[in-house]
C-alpha positions in Angstrom: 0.0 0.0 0.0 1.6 3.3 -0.6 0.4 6.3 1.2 0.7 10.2 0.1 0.2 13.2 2.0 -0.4 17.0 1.8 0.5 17.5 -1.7 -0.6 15.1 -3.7 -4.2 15.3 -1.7 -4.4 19.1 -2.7 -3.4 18.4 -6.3 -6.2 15.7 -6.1 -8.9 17.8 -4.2 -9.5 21.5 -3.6 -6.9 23.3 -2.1 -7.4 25.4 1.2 -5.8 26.4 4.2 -6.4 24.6 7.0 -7.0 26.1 10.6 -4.8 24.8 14.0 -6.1 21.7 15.4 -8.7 21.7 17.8 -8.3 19.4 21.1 -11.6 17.1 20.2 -10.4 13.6 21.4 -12.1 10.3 23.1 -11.0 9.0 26.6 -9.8 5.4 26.2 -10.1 5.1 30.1 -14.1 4.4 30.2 -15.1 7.4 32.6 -16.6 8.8 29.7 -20.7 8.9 30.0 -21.2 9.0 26.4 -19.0 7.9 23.2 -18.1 10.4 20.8 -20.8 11.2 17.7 -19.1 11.0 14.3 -20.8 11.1 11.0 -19.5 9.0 8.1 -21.1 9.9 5.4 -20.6 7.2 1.8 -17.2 8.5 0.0 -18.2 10.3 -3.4 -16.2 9.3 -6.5 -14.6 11.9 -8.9 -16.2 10.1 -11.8 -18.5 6.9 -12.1 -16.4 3.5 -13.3 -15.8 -0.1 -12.8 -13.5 -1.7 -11.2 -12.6 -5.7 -10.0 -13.9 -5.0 -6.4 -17.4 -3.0 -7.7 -18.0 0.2 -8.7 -16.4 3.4 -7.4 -19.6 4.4 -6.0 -19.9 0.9 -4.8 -16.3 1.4 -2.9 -17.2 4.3 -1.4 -19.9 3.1 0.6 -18.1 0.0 1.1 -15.0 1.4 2.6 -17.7 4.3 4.4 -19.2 1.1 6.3 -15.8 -0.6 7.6 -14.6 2.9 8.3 -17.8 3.3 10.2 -18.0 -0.3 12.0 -13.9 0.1 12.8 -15.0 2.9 15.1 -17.7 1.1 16.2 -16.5 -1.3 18.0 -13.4 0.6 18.9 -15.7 0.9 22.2 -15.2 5.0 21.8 -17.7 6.2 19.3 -21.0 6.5 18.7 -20.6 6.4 14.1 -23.7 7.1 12.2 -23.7 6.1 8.5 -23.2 5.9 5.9 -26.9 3.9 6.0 -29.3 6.6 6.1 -27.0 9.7 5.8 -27.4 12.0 3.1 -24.7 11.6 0.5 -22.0 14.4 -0.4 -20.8 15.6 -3.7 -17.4 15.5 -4.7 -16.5 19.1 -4.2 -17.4 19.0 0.0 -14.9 16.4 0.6 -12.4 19.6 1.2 -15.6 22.6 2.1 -17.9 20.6 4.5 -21.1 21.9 4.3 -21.0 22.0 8.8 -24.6 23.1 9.3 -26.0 19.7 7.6 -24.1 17.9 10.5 -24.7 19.8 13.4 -25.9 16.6 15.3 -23.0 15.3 15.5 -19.2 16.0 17.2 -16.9 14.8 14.4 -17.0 14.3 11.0 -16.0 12.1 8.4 -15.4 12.6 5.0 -13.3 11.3 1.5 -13.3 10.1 -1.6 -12.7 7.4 -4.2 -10.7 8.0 -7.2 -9.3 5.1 -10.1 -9.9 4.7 -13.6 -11.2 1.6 -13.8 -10.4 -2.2 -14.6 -7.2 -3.4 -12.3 -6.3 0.2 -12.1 -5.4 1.2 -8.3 -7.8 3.1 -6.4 -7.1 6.3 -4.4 -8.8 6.8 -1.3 -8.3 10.0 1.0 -9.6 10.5 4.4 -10.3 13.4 6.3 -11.8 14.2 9.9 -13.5 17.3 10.6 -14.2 19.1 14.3 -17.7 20.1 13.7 -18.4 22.5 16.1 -15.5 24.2 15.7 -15.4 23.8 11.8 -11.6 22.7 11.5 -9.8 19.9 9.9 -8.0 17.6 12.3 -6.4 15.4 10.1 -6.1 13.9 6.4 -4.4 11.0 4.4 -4.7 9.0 1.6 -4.0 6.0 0.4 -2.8 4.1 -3.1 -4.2 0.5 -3.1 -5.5 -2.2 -5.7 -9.1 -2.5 -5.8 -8.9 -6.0 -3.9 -7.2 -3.9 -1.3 -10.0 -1.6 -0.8 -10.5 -2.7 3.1 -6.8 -1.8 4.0 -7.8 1.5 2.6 -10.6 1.9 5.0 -8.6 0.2 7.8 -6.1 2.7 7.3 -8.7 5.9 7.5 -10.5 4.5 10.8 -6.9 4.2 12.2 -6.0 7.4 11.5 -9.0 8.5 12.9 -8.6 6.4 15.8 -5.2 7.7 16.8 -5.7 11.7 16.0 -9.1 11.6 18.7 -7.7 9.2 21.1 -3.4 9.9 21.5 -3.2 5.6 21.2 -2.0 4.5 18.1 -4.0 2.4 15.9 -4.5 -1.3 15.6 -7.2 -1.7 12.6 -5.1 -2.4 9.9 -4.0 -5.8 11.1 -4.1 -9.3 11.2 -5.3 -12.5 13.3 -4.1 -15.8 13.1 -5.8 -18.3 15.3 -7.5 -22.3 15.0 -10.6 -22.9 13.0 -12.5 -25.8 14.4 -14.7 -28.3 13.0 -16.2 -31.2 14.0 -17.5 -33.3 17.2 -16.2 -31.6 20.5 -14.1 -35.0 21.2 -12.6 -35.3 17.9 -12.1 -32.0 16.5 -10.6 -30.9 13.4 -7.9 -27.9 13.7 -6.9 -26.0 11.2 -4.9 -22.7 10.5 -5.9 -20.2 9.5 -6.1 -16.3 9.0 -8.1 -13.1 8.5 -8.4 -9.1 8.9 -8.9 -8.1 12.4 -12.5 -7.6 12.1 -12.9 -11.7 11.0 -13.1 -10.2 7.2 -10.4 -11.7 4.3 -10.6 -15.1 5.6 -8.7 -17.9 4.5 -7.4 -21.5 5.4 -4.0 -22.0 6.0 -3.7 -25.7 6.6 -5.8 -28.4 5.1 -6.5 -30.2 8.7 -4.5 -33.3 7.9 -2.4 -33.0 11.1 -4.0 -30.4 14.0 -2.6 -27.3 13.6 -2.8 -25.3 17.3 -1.1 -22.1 18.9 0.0 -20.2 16.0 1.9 -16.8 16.6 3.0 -14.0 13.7 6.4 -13.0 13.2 7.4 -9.7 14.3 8.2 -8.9 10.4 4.4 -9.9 9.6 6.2 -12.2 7.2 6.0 -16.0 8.6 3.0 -17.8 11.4 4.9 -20.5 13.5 2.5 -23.0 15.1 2.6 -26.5 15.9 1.4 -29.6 14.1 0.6 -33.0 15.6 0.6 -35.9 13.7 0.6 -39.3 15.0 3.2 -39.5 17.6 5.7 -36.8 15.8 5.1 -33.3 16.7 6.6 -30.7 14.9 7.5 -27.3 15.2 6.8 -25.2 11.7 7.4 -21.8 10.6 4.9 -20.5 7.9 5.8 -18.1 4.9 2.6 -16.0 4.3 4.0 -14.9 0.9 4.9 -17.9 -0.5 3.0 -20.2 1.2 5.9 -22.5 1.9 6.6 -23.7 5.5 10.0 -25.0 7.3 10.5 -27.7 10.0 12.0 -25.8 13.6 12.0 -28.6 15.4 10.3 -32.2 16.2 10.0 -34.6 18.6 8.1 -37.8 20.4 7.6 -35.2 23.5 4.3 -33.2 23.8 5.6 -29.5 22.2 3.6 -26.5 22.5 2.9 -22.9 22.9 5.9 -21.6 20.6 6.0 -18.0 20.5 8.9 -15.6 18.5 11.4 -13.5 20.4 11.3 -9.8 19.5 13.9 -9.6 16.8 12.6 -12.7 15.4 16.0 -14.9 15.8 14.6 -17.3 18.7 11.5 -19.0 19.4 10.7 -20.3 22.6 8.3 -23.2 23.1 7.4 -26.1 26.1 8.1 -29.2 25.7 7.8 -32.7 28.5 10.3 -34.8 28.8 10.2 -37.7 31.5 7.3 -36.5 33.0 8.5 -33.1 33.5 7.9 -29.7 31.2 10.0 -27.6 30.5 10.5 -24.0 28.8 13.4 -24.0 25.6 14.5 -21.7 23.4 15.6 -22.7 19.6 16.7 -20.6 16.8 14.1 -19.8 14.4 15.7 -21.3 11.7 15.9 -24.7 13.8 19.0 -26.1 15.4 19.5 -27.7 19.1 17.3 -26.3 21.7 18.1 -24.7 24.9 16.6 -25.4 28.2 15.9 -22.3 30.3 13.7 -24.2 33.6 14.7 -27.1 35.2 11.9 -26.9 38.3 10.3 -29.9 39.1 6.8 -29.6 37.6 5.0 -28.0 34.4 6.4 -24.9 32.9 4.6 -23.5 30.1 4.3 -20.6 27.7 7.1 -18.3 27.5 5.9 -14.5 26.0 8.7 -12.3 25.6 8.8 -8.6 27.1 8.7 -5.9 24.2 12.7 -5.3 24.6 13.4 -9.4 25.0 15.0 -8.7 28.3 12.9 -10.9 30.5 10.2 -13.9 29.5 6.8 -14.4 31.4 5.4 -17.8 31.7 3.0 -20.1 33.8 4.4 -22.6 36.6 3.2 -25.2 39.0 6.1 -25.1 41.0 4.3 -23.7 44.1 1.3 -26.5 44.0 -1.2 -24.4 41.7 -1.0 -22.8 38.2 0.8 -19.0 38.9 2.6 -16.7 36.7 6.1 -16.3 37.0 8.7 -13.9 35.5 12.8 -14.9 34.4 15.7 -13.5 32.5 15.8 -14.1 28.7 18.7 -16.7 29.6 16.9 -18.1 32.1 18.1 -16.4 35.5 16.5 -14.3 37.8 12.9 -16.5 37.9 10.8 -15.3 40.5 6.7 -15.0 40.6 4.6 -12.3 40.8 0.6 -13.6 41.0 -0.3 -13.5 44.5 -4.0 -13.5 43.9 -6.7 -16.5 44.7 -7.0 -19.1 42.2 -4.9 -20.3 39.3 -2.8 -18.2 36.3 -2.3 -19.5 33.2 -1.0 -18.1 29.6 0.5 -15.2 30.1 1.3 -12.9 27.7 3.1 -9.8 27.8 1.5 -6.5 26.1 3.3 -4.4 23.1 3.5 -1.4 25.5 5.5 -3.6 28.1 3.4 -2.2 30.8 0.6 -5.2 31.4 0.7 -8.5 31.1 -2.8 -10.5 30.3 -3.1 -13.7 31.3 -6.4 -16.1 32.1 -7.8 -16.2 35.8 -9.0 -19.6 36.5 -11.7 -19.3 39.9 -14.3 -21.4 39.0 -14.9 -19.9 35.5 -12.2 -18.8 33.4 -11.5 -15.0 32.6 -9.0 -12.5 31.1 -7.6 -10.4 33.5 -4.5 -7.8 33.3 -1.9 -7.1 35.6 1.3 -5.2 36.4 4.9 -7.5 35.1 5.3 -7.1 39.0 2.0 -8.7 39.8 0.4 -5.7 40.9 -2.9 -3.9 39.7 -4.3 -7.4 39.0 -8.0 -5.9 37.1 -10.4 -9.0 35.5 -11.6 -8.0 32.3 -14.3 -10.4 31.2 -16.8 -12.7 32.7 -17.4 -15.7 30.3 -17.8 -18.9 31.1 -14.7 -19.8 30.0 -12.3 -17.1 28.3 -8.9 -18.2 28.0 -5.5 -17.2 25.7 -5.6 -13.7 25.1 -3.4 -11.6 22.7 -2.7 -8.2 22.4 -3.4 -5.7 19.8 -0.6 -4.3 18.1 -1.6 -0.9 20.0 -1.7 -2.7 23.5 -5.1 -1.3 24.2 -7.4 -4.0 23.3 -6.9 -7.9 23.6 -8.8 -10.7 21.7 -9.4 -14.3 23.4 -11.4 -17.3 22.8 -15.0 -18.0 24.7 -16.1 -21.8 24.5 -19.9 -22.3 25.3 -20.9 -25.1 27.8 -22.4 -28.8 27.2 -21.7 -31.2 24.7 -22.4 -29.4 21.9 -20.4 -26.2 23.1 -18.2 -24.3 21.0 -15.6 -22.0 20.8 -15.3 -18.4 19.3 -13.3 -15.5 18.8 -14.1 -12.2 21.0 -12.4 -9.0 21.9 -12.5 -6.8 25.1 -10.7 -3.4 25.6 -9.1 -2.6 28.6 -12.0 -0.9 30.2 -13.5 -4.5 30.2 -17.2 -2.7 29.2 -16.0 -2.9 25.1 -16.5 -6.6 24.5 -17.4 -8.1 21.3 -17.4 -11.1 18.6 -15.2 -11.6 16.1 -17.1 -13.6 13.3 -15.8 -16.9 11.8 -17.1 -19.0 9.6 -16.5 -22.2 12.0 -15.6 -22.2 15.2 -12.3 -20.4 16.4 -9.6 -20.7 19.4 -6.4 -19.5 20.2 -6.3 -16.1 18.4 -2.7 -14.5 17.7 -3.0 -10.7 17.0 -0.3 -9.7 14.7 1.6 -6.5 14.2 0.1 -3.0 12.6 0.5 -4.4 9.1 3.5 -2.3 6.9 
C-alpha cells in the first residue's frame, strides 16, 4: 500500500488552508458517559467506473461502512452512517457543508478516485471538528481495488489515533484455530483473516492439528505446531509464499511456541520424563536450549517488548501461577499473588501489562502489572482463556467456548475498560487467536 500526503491530496482535491487543530479527542479510560458522535457519510467518486472489487460508487460506501463499523467497536464512538445519511458531492470532501451535520461532534469525510479495470484506487480521508469547523487530520492511500478494506482500515486508524493519542490497531491481522467437527474429535486448522474476521482464508488443510500459531514480528512467517501421530513438529509459515519450514520435532508433547522480539529465537514447552520444561531454539531450527529445570509443568514463555525478560506459567508452588525470568533463564521469580490459578500469560506491546487467564471457578482474562500488581479482570465468560494483544496494547482478543456437549468455541475482543466486548465472526468455530503487528 503506498500512502501520500499534503501535496498530492491538494493536487487531487480543492486546495485550502487549514486552521490549527482543535483538542476534540475520546477517553480510552471508560469514565466517559457518552461515546463520541461521528458522522461518516458514503465517499463520493470523482467520476463513475468499474473496477474488479465493484464500482467506485460501490467502494465508497463499502469502505464508508468498515470505516464506520472500525470505530464502532473501537468501544469509543458513537458512528452514524453511511446507512441513512445524506450523501456528499465531490466538491465538500475539502468545504464541508457544517450546518447539515450539526448533530453530530466529528466528521467524516473522502473520496474514491481510479480509472477503472485493475487500475489502483485512491482513497483519501479526512476528519473534521464540527463544532469548531476545522480539519484535524487527512491521508490517503494508493491501493488495488482488492485492497479496498486496508484503505478503510487505514482511514479508521487514522481517525482512531488523531481523537484518542493511542495508536491504531485496525489495519492488522489475526491468526488463530478454526475448528470443526464433534467436541471430542475436532478438526484444527490454521488459519487467517483481517482483524475484524473479514479476508478469511485457510491455512492448513486439517490433515495434522494445527494449534497455537503466533506471527512473526516482520508480519512475514505464522509458526504453530502440528501434531501428527506420535511426531510433533514445530513449523514456521511463509505468508508470501505459502511454503513452511520444519524448527523442530520430537516424540515429546511441544507446545505454545511464541517468536522473540527480533525474530531470531523462538521459545516453546516441551515434556520430557514427566516433566515440562520452557526451551528456546533458533528460528531457523537447530539444538534447543533449556531455560527451567523446576520440578513440575512450565509453560508458555511471552517475551517482554525489549526481550530482556520472559513471562510464563508454573506449577512449582502446588497451583497454576505466573512467574517472571531473565531471557537466559536467570533471575525466575513470581509475581501472582492472587486466589486461584494463572495461566497463559502474555506480555503487552507497550510492556506495561501483562494478560493472562484467571481460573476461579470460571475462566476469565484479567490484566496485571509485570510485577504482579494492579491485578484488574476483564471479562466474565464462562470460560475465556488465551488472550493476545493488539498491536496498540489497548485491546486484547481471546477465545470463549460455550458449555455442554455441543459447546463451542469463538473469537471475542474486550478493551481494557472491560465494558467494550465483542465477537469476532468466523465461519467455524475459532480458538487460540494471535493478533499480529500493525501491518507495513
Amino acid at each position: 500500500m503506498k500512502r501520500f500526503g499534503i501535496t498530492a491530496l491538494l493536487a487531487l482535491c480543492a486546495a485550502f488552508a487549514p486552521s490549527a487543530l482543535a483538542q476534540l479527542s475520546v477517553d480510552v479510560t471508560g469514565e466517559i458517559e457518552s461515546n463520541l458522535k461521528i458522522v461518516v457519510p458514503a465517499l463520493p467518486a470523482q467520476a463513475e467506473v468499474s473496477t474488479p472489487a465493484g464500482s467506485s460508487t460501490d467502494l465508497g460506501r463499502k469502505i464508508a461502512e468498515v470505516i464506520a463499523t472500525d470505530l464502532k467497536g473501537s468501544g469509543l464512538f458513537d458512528p452514524s452512517g453511511p446507512g441513512g445519511i445524506p450523501t456528499i458531492a465531490f466538491p465538500e470532501v475539502t468545504n464541508p457543508a457544517y450546518d447539515k451535520w450539526g448533530a453530530y461532534q466529528a466528521l467524516v469525510q473522502g473520496f474514491v478516485r481510479t480509472t477503472g479495470g485493475e487500475a489502483d484506487i485512491t482513497v483519501g480521508c479526512y476528519l473534521y471538528d464540527v463544532a469548531l469547523k476545522q480539519e484535524l487530520t487527512r491521508q490517503g492511500f494508493i491501493v488495488a481495488p482488492r485492497d479496498w478494506r486496508r484503505a478503510a482500515h487505514k482511514c479508521a486508524d487514522a481517525i482512531y489515533a488523531r481523537l484518542s493519542g493511542e495508536s491504531p490497531f485496525f489495519d492488522s491481522r489475526i491468526a488463530y484455530i478454526a475448528e470443526s467437527g464433534p467436541k471430542g474429535n475436532r478438526t484444527k486448522r490454521l488459519a487467517i483473516m483481517d482483524s475484524d474476521g473479514a479476508n478469511h482464508r485457510f491455512i492448513t488443510n486439517g490433515q495434522s492439528i494445527a494449534l497455537t500459531p503466533r506471527f512473526s514480528p516482520d508480519y512475514k512467517s505464522i509458526v504453530y505446531v502440528s501434531y501428527l501421530g506420535s511426531r510433533v513438529r514445530i513449523y514456521v509459515y511463509d505468508i508470501g509464499s505459502g511454503r513452511q519450514r520444519l524448527v523442530t520435532e520430537s516424540n515429546n508433547a511441544t507446545f505454545a511456541p511464541r517468536w522473540s522480539p527480533d525474530g531470531r529465537n523462538i521459545l516453546f514447552s516441551m515434556a520430557v520424563a514427566g516433566n515440562t520444561d520452557i526451551y528456546r531454539v533458533s528460528a531457523q531450527g537447530g539444538q534447543p536450549v533449556r531455560l527451567t529445570t523446576a520440578p513440575g509443568i512450565d509453560v508458555g514463555g511471552s517475551y517482554s517488548p525489549d526481550g530482556a525478560r520472559i513471562v510464563f506459567e508454573s506449577d512449582r508452588s502446588g497451583s497454576q501461577q505466573i512467574y517472571v525470568m531473565n531471557a537466559d533463564g536467570s533471575g525466575q521469580r513470581r509475581i501472582s499473588h492472587g486466589g486461584g490459578r494463572y495461566a497463559t500469560p502474555e506480555w503487552s506491546p507497550r510492556g506495561d501489562l501483562i494478560a493472562f487467564t484467571k481460573i476461579s471457578g470460571d475462566f476469565k482474562i484479567a490484566v496485571m502489572t509485570p510485577d504482579g500488581g494492579n491485578e484488574r479482570i476483564l471479562t466474565s465468560g464462562w470460560q475465556d482463556e488465551q488472550p493476545t494483544w493488539s498491536p496498540n496494547g489497548r485491546v486484547l482478543q481471546y477465545f470463549r467456548t460455550t458449555p455442554g456437549r455441543n459447546g463451542s468455541s469463538q473469537v471475542w475482543q474486550v478493551d481494557l475498560t472491560g465494558v467494550n466486548e465483542r465477537r469476532i465472526p468466523t465461519p467455524l468455530s475459532g480458538s487460540d487467536p494471535a493478533w499480529g503487528p500493525l501491518l507495513p
